[in-house]
PLY file of the C-alpha trace (Angstrom):
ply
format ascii 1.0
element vertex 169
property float x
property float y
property float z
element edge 168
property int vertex1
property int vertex2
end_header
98.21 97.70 123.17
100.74 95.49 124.42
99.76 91.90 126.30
101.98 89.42 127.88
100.94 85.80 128.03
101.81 82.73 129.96
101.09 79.47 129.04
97.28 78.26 129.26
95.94 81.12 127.84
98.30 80.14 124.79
97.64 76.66 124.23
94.37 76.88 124.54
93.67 79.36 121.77
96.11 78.07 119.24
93.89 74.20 120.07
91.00 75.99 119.16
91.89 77.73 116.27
91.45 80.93 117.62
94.76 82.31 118.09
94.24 84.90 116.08
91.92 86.82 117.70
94.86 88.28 119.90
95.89 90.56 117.18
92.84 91.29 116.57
91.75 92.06 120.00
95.21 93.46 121.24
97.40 94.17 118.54
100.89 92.86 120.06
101.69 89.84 122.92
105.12 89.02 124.31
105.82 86.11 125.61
109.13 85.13 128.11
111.35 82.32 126.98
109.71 80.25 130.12
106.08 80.08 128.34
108.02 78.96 124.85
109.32 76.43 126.59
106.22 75.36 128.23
104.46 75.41 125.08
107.27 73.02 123.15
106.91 70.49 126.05
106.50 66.77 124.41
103.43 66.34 126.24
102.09 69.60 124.58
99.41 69.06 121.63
101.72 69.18 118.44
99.51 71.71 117.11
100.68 73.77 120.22
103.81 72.83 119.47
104.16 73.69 115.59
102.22 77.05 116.82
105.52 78.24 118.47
107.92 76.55 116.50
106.88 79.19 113.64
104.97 81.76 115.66
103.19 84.60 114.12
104.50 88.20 113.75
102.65 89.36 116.28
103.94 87.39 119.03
107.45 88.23 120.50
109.78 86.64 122.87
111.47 88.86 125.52
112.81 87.60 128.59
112.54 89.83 131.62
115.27 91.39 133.22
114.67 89.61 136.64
112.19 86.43 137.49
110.37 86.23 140.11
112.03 83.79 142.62
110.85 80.22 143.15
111.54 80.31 146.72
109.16 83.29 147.80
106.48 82.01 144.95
107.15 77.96 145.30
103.65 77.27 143.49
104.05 79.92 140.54
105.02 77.62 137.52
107.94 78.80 135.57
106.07 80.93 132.92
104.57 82.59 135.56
107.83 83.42 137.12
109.16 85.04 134.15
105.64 86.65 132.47
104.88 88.35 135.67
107.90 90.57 135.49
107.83 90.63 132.07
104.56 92.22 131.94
105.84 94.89 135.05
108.90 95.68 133.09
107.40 96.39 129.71
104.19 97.84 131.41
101.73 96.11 129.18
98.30 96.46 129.21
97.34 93.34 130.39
98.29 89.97 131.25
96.68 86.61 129.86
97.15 84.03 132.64
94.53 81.38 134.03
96.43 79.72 136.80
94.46 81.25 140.43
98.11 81.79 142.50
99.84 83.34 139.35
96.91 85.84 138.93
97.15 86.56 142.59
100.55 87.62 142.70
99.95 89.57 139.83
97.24 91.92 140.61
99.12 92.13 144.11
102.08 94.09 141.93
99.45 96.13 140.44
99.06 94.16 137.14
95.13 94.09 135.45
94.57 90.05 134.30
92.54 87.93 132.66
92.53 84.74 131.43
91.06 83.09 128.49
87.71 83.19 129.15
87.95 86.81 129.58
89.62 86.86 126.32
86.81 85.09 124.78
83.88 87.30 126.39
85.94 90.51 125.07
85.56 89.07 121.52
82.21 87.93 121.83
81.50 91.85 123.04
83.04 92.91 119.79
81.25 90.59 117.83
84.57 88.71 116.64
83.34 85.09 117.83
79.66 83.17 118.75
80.78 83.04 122.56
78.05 79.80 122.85
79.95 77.67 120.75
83.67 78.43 121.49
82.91 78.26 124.98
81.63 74.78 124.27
84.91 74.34 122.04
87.09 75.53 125.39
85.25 72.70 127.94
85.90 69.99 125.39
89.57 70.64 126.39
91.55 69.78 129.50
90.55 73.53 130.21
89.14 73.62 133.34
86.66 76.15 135.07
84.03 76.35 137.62
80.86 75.40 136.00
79.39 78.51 137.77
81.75 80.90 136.06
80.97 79.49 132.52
77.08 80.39 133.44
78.10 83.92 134.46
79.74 84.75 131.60
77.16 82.95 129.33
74.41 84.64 131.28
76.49 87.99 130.64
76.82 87.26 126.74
72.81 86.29 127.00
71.99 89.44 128.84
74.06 91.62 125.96
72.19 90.00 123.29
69.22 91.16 124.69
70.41 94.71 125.18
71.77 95.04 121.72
69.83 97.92 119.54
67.21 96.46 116.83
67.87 97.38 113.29
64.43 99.12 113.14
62.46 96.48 111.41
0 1
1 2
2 3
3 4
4 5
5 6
6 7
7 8
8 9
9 10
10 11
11 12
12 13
13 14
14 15
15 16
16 17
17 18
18 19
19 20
20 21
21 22
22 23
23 24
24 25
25 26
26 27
27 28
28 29
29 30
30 31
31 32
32 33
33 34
34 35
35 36
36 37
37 38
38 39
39 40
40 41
41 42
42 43
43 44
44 45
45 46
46 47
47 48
48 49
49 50
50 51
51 52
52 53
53 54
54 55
55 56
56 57
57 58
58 59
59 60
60 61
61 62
62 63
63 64
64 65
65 66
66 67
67 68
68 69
69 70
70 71
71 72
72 73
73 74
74 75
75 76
76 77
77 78
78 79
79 80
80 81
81 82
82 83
83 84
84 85
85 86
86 87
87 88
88 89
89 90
90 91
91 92
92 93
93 94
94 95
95 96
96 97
97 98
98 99
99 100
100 101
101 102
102 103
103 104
104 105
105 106
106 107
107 108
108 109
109 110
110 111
111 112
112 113
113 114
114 115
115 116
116 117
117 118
118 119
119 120
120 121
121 122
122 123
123 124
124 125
125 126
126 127
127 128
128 129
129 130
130 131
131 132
132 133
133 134
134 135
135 136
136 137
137 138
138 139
139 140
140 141
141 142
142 143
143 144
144 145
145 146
146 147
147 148
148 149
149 150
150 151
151 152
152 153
153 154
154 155
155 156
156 157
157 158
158 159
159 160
160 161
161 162
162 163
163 164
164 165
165 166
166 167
167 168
């Protein structure tokens, strides 16, 4: 399965130590040069920073053969300009991006989404993280989401639990 990423999606796993479930989860991502570059900003957390510097194996830079232009998408950020196309061009699977306007335009071109929460729920559905605690990990970031959509999705990961089959004791 093949996964472009922007930015957020990014930074937020490698701060929480959980950038490894994207292998794990979805075997390879690609990244454009513009989301590198975002995530080697000076104001990005060195850890963030190192991340990329050395990245794993699994993660691969490829710039697309055309951006998206700044003038007909003036509040797409430059990752999004690039990983947008990227993720058309290669035809990936899916496309890790948080920011609202970016995932707009994308699943306007046809492209399925999600962001990192969603990545977090699919691990917690394949029992690869305690969804609870990493969600509580993810607010005591700069992350921000509508308190309404973390109580879906814990409400979702509650309602699972309660689904799952006994062991027959």
């Amino acid at each position: 399965m093949l996964v472009v990423a922007d930015t957020s999606p990014l930074n937020y796993l490698v701060l929480m130590q959980q950038d490894t479930l994207l292998p794990t989860l979805y075997e390879r991502v690609m990244i454009p040069p513009a989301v590198r570059e975002e995530l080697q900003r000076p104001r990005t957390p060195q850890a963030v920073r190192q991340w990329v510097a050395q990245p794993p194996a699994w993660l691969t830079v490829q710039p697309p053969q055309q951006s998206l232009s700044r003038q007909q998408f003036p509040r797409l950020r430059n990752g999004e300009l690039e990983a947008i196309p990227l993720a058309q061009e290669r035809h990936a699977d899916l496309l890790l991006m948080d920011e609202r306007d970016g995932r707009r335009v994308a699943r306007d071109r046809g492209l399925r989404v999600t962001g990192i929460i969603g990545v977090l729920e699919t691990a917690a559905i394949r029992g690869l993280i305690d969804l609870p605690s990493v969600l509580a990990q993810l607010q005591a970031t700069t992350f921000y989401a509508s308190p309404s959509l973390y109580d879906e999705v814990l409400a979702r990961d509650v309602a699972r639990k309660a689904h799952r089959p006994t062991d027959g004791r």
